[in-house]
ZALUM-223334 format. One record per residue (C-alpha): residue number from 1; residue in one letter; x, y, z. Coordinates in steps of 0.1 Angstrom, whole numbers, always signed. Layout:
// ZALUM-223334
NODE     i   aa      xx      yy      zz
NODE   NUM    a       X       Y       Z
...
//
This chain:
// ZALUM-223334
NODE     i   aa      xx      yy      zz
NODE     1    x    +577    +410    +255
NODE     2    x    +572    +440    +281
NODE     3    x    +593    +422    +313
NODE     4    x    +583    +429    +345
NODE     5    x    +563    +462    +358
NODE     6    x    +555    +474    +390
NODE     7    x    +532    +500    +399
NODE     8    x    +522    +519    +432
NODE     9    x    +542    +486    +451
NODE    10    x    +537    +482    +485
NODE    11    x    +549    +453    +500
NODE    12    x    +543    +440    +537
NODE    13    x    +558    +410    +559
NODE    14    x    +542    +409    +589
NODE    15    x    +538    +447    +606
NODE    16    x    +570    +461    +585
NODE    17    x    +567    +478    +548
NODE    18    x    +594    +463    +526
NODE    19    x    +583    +481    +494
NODE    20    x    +562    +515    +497
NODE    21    x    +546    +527    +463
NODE    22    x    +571    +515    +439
NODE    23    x    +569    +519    +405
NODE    24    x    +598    +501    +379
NODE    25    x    +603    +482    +353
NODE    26    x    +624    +450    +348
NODE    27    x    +632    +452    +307
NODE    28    x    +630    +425    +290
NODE    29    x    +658    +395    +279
NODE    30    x    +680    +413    +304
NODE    31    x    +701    +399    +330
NODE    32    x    +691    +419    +360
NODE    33    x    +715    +417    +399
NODE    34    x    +691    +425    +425
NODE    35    x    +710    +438    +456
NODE    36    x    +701    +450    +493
NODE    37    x    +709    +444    +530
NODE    38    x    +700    +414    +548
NODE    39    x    +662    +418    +559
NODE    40    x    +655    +447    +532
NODE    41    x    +630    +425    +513
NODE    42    x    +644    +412    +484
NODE    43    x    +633    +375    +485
NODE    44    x    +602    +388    +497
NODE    45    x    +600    +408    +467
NODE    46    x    +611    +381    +444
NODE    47    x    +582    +359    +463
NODE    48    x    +555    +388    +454
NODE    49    x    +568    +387    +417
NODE    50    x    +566    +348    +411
NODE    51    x    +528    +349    +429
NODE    52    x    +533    +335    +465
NODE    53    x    +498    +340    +478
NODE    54    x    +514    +345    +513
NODE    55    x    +531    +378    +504
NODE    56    x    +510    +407    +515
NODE    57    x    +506    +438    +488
NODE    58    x    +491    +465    +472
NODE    59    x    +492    +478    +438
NODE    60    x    +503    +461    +405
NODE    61    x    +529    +434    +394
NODE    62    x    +522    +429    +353
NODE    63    x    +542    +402    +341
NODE    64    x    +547    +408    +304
NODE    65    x    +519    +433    +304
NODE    66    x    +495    +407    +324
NODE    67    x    +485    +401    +363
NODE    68    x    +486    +367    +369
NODE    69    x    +474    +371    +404
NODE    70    x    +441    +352    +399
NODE    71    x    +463    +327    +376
NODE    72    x    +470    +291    +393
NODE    73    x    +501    +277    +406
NODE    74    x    +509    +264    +370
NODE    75    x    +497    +288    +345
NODE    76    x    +522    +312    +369
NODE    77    x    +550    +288    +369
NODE    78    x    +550    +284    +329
NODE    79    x    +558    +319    +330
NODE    80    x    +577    +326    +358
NODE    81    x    +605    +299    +379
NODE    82    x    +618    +303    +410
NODE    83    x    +649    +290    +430
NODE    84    x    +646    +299    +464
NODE    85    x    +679    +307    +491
NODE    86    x    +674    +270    +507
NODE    87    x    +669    +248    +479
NODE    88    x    +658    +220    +502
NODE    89    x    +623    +233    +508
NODE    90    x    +615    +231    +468
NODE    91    x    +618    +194    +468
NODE    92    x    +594    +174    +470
NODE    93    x    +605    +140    +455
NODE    94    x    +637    +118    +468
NODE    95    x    +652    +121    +437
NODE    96    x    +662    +147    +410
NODE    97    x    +651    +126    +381
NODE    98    x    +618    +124    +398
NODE    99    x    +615    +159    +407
NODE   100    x    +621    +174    +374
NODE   101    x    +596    +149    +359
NODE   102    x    +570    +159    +388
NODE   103    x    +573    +192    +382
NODE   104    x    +569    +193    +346
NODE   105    x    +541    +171    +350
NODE   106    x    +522    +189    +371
NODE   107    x    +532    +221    +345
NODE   108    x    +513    +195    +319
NODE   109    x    +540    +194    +297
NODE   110    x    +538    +169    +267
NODE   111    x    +553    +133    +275
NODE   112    x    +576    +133    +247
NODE   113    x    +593    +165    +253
NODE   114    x    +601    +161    +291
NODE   115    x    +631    +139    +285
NODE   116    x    +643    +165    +259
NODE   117    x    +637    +193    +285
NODE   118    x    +656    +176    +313
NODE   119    x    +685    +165    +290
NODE   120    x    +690    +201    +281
NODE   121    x    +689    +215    +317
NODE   122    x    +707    +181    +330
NODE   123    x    +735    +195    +304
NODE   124    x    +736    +231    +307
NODE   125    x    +739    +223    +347
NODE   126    x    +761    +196    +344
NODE   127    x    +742    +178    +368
NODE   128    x    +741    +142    +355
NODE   129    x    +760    +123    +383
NODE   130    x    +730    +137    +408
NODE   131    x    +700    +124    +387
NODE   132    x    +694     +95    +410
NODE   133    x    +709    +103    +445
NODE   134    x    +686    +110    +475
NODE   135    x    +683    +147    +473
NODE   136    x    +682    +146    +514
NODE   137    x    +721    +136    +507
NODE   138    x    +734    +163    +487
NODE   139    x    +756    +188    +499
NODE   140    x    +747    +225    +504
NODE   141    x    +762    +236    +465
NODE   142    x    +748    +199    +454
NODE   143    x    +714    +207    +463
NODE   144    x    +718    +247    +449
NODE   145    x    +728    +229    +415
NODE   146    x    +698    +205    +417
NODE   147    x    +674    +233    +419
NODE   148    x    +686    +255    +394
NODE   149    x    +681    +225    +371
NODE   150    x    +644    +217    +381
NODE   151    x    +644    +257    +371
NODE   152    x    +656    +255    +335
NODE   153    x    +637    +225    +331
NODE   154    x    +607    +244    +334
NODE   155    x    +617    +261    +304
NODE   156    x    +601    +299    +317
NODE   157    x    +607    +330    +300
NODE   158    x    +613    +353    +334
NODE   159    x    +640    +332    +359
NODE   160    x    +637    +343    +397
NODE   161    x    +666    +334    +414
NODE   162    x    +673    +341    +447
NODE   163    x    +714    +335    +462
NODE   164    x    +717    +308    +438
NODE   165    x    +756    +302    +444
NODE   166    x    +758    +310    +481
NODE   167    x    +769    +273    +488
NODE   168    x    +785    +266    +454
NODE   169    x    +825    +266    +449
NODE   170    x    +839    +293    +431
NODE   171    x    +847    +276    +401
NODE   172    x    +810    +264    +391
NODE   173    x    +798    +298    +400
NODE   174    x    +820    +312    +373
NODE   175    x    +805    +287    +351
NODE   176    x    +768    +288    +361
NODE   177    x    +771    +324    +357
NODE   178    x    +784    +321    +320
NODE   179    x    +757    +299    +315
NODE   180    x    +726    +323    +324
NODE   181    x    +746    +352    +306
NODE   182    x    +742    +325    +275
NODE   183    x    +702    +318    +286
NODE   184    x    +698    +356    +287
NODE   185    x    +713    +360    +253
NODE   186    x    +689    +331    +243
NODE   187    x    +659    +354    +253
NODE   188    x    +656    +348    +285
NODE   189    x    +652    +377    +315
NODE   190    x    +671    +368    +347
NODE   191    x    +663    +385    +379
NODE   192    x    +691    +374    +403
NODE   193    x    +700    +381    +441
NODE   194    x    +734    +379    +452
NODE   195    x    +755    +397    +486
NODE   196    x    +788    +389    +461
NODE   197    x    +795    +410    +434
NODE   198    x    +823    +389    +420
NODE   199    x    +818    +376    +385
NODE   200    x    +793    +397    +371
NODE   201    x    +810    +427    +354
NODE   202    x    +805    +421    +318
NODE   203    x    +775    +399    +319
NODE   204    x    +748    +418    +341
NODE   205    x    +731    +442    +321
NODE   206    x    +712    +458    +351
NODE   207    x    +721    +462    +387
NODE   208    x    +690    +469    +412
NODE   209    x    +697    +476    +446
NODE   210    x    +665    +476    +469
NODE   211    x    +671    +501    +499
NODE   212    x    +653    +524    +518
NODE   213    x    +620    +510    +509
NODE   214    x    +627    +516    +471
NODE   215    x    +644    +501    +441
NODE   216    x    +669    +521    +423
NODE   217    x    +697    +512    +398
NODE   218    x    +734    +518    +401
NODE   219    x    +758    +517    +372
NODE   220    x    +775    +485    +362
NODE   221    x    +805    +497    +356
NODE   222    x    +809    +501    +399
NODE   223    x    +806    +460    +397
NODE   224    x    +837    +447    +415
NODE   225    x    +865    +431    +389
NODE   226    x    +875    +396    +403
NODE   227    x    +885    +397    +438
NODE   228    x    +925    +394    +436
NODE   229    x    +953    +388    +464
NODE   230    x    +930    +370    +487
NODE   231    x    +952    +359    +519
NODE   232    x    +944    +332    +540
NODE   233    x    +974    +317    +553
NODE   234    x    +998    +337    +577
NODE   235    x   +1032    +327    +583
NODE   236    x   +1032    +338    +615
NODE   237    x   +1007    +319    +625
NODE   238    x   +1009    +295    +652
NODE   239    x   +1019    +253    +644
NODE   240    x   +1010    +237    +671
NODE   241    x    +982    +208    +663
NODE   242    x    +949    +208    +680
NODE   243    x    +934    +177    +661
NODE   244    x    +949    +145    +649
NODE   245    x    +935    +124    +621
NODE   246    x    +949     +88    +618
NODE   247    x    +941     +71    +593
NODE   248    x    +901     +81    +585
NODE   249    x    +879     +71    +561
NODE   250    x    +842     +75    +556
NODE   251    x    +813     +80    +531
NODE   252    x    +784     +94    +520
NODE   253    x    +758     +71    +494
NODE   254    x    +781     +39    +494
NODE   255    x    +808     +68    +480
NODE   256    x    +841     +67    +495
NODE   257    x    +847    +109    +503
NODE   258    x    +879    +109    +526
NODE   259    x    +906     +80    +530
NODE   260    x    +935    +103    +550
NODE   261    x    +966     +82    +569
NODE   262    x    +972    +111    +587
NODE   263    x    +968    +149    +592
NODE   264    x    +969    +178    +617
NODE   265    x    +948    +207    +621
NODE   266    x    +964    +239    +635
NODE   267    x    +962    +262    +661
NODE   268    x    +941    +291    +650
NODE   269    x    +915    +299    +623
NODE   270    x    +912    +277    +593
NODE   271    x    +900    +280    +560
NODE   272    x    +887    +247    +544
NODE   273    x    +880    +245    +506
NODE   274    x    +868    +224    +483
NODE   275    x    +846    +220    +451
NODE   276    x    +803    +204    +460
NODE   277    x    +805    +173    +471
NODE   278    x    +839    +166    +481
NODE   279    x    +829    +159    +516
NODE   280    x    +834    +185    +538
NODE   281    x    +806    +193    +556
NODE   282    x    +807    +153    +561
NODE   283    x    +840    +161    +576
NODE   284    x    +824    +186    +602
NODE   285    x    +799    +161    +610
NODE   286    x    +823    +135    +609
NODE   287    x    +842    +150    +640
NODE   288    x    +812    +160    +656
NODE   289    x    +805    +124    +657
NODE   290    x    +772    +128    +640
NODE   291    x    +783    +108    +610
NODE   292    x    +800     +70    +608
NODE   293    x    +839     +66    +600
NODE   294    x    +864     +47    +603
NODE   295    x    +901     +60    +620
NODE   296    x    +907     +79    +650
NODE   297    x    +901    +114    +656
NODE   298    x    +926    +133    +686
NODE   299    x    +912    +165    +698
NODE   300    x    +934    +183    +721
NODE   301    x    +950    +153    +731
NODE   302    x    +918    +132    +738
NODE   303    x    +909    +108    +716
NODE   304    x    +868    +120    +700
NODE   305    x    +842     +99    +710
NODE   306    x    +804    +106    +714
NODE   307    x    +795    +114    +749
NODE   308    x    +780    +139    +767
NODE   309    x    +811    +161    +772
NODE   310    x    +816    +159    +735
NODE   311    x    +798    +193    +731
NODE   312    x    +813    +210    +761
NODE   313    x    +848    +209    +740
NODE   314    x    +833    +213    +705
NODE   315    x    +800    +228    +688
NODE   316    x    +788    +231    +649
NODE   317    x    +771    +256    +635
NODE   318    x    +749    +239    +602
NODE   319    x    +748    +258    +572
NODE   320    x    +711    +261    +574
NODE   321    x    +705    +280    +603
NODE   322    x    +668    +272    +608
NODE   323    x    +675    +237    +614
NODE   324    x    +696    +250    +647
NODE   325    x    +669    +268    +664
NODE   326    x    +658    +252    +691
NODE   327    x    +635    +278    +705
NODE   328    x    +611    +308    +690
NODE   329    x    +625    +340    +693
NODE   330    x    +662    +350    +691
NODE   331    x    +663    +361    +729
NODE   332    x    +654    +328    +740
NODE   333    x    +684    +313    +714
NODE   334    x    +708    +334    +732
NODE   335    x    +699    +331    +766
NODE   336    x    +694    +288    +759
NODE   337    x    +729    +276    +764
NODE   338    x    +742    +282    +800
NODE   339    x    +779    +275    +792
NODE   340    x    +785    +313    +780
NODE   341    x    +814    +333    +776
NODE   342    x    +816    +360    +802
NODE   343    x    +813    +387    +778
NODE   344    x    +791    +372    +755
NODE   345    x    +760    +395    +766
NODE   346    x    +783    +422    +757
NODE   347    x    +791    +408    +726
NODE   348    x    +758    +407    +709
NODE   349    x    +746    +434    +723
NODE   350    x    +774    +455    +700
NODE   351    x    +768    +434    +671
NODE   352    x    +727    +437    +674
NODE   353    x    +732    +476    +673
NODE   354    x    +756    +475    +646
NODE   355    x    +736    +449    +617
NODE   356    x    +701    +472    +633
NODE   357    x    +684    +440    +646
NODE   358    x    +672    +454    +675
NODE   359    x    +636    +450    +667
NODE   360    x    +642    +413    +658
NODE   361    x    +648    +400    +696
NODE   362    x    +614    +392    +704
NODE   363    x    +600    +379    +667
NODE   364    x    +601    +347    +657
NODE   365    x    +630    +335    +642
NODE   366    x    +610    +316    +612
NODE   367    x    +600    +348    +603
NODE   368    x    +629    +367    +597
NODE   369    x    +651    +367    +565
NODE   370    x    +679    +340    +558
NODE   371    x    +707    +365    +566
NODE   372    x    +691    +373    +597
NODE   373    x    +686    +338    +607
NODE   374    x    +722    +335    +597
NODE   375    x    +728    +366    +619
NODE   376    x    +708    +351    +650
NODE   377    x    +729    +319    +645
NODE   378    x    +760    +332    +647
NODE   379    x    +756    +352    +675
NODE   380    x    +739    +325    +695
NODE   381    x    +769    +299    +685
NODE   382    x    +798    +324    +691
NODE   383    x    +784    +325    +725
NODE   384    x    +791    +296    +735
NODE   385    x    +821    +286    +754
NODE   386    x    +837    +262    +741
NODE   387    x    +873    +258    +729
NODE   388    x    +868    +245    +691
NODE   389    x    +846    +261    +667
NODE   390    x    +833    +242    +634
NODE   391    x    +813    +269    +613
NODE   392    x    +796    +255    +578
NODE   393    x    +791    +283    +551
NODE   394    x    +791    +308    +582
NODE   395    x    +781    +338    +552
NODE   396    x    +749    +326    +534
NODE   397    x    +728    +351    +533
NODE   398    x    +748    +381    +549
NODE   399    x    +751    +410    +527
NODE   400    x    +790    +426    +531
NODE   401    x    +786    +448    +558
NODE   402    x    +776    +420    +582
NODE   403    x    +796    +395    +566
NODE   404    x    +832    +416    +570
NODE   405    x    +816    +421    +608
NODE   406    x    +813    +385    +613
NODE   407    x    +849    +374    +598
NODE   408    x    +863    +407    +626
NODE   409    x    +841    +387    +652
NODE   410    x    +860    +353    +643
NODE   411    x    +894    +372    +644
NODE   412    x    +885    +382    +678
NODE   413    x    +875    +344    +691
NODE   414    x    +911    +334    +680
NODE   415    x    +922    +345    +711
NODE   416    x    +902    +323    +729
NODE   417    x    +893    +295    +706
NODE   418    x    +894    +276    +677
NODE   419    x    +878    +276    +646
NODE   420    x    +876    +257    +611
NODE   421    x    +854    +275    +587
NODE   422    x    +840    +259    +557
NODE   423    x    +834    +289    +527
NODE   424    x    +830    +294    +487
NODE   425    x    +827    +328    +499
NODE   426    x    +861    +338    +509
NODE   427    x    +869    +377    +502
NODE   428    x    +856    +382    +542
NODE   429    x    +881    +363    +552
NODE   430    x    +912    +379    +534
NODE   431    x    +937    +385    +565
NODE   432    x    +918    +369    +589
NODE   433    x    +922    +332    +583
NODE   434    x    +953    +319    +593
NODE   435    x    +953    +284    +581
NODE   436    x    +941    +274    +546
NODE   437    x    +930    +238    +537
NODE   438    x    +921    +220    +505
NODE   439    x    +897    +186    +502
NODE   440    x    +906    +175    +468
NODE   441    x    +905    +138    +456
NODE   442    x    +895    +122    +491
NODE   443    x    +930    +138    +505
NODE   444    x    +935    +169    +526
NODE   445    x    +959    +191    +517
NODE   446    x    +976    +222    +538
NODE   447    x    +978    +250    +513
NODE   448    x   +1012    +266    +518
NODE   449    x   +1019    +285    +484
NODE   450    x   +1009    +316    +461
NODE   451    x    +982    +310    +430
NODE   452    x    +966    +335    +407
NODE   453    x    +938    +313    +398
NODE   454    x    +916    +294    +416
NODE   455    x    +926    +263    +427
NODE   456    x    +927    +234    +403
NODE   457    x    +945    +197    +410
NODE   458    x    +964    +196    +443
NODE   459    x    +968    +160    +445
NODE   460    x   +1004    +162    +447
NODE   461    x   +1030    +153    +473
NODE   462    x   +1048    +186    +474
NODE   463    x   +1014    +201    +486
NODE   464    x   +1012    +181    +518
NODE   465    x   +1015    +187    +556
NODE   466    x   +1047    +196    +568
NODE   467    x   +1061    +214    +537
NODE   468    x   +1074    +251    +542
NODE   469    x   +1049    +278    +548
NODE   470    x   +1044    +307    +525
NODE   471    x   +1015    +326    +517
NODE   472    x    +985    +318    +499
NODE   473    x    +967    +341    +478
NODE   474    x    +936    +341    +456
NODE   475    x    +928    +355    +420
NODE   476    x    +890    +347    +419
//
């Protein structure tokens, strides 16, 4: 097997060269990290590689010493498999079961070995308990997990995937990541994109950072150890509630999520974790009133209801950020909501120059790259005034630089507002979360102690509200 070549490489999207006359080699049975900055064309790249007729570009892409540009949909996919960053838009069946056996249909695979094939990637993804759940239901690290299983069901030789754990919790990311390192050993060559460098010493054999137009390695060795000492409680911190729940309880596929008798969320910035699927971005929507429970929710002393003041004390930002636009270019997002703070022009003005997004104003937003979306998003929700602040996997997609910018930007909105983050991703927001809570067995839980591991089993009295505050600390 040769791996993947490139030759004279010059890659367009839209106006803008993402690759000019590249030539490198991806070897063979490796596992490859592909890095870059937000927007620099590395899904774009990945896209050209796996045979997207969409992708504009010149020279030659030999895949195991063949072009398979003229090759259909299938013939490519039998040799290459992709997971994109949103795993929603490869779907096309309600239900995973369904969607791997669509899939390996349609790659004409024999009748008799697709339940073999799907057992094997059901196991190695541990992914049974999602075979027959509406896909539409999934969480964000749900969905991520049902893709990557439609992936190794295909059974390719080159895997293509693109931010594959930016919604998953920390400790299936260690394991998924142990589990390619055992496909690659298996033969297998992994080409895989990632903003977080965590997890990877010892197992990636090549890192590839794309910048400047160019792809160029960097030595493995410089691969961040596991991120230790992350901080996100501060005893110092203000107390004082902002929202009640009394005694909630809600669902998600006839599966009972949250049953709480009572909890307070504080004053400041808060971190919520959990592993996929516990129910926290149900939670956010939950107090949006955008999903059905049961209980009563007190926001600054007012009891939640929906109404048409509802979003004039609270606002969401969705972990997809497509699915917020509302208009076509990013000028028009920021300009849409009237209820701004004073500064806000000000505000993303400094943050345009700093990520180098000028020239994305006036495109349209379903054009740019997912961390620029995310970017756009952001900028557009911190915007608005409004006193509490739900954000929903506010880093997918960001690479460091704009992620550590974004977590300064929330540190600065503490002054002035609220905000309960959901994040697997929490390294940018060592020292700047205040407030660090756990959804674990249908219970909240207010993390007030030190750990050296990831969290495991907090179901435990000791570990509820109320107990004295120390600080918590990470060894991921």
């Amino acid at each position: 097997m040769r791996g993947i070549e490139l030759s004279e490489l010059t890659i367009k999207r839209g106006d803008k060269e993402m690759l000019r006359q590249v030539d490198f080699g991806f070897s063979p049975h490796e596992f490859i990290l592909l890095s870059g900055a937000s927007g620099s064309g590395k899904s774009t790249l990945l896209k050209a590689i796996a045979g997207f007729t969409e992708i504009e570009y010149t020279g030659d892409i030999l895949i195991d010493g063949e072009r398979l540009n003229h090759a259909s949909m299938s013939e490519k996919a039998k040799q290459l498999g992709m997971m994109f960053q949103n795993p929603g838009q490869q779907f096309t069946m309600k239900t995973l079961r369904r969607e791997i056996i669509f899939v390996l249909e349609n790659l004409q695979t024999a009748p008799n070995d697709i339940s073999e094939q799907m057992q094997e990637a059901i196991q190695m993804v541990e992914t049974s308990e999602l075979l027959d759940r509406n896909l539409s239901t999934l969480s964000g690290g749900e969905k991520q997990r049902a893709a990557l299983t439609v992936l190794l069901a295909m059974k390719s030789p080159f895997l293509l995937l693109d931010e594959p754990f930016a919604s998953i919790d920390p400790k299936t990311r260690k394991l998924l990541i142990q589990k390619l390192h055992q496909l690659k050993k298996q033969g297998k060559t992994i080409i895989l994109c990632d903003h977080d460098f965590n997890d990877y010493a010892n197992v990636v054999d090549t890192w590839v950072t794309l910048d400047n137009q160019t792809l160029q390695t960097i030595p493995t060795a410089l691969l961040k150890q596991n991120q230790s000492n992350i901080v996100l409680t501060n005893n110092t911190a203000p107390v004082n509630s902002i929202l009640t729940l009394d005694n909630i309880r809600y669902k998600q596929n006839h599966h009972e999520l949250l049953h709480q008798e009572t909890f307070q969320f504080l004053k400041g910035i808060t971190t919520l974790t959990g592993d996929n699927g516990t129910g926290k971005s149900t939670l956010f929507r939950s107090i949006a009133q955008c999903h059905p429970y049961q209980g009563k929710m007190v926001l600054y002393g007012k009891k939640l209801k929906k109404s048409r003041t509802l979003y004039q004390t609270l606002s969401l930002v969705t972990q997809e950020a497509e699915k917020q636009f509302v208009t076509l270019t990013p000028k028009e997002e920021f300009l849409y909501s009237e209820n701004q703070w004073d500064d806000a022009k000000k505000m993303r003005e400094e943050a345009i120059e700093y990520l180098g997004i000028e020239s994305l104003v006036n495109r349209s937003v379903f054009h740019l790259s997912e961390g620029q979306k995310k970017s756009i998003q952001l900028l557009t929700m911190l915007s608005i005034n409004v006193p509490f602040l739900l954000l929903d996997e506010p880093f997918t997609g960001l690479d460091e630089r704009a992620a550590t910018y974004f977590a300064s930007l929330f540190k600065k909105q503490a002054n002035r507002q609220d905000l309960l983050i959901i994040s697997h991703r929490l390294a940018p927001l060592d020292g700047v979360s205040q407030h660090h809570v756990h959804l674990d067995k249908k219970q909240l839980w207010q993390q007030d102690y030190s750990v050296k591991e990831e969290l495991k089993d907090v179901s435990d009295e000791k570990f509820c509200f109320g107990t004295k505050r120390t600080t918590t600390t990470f060894d991921y």
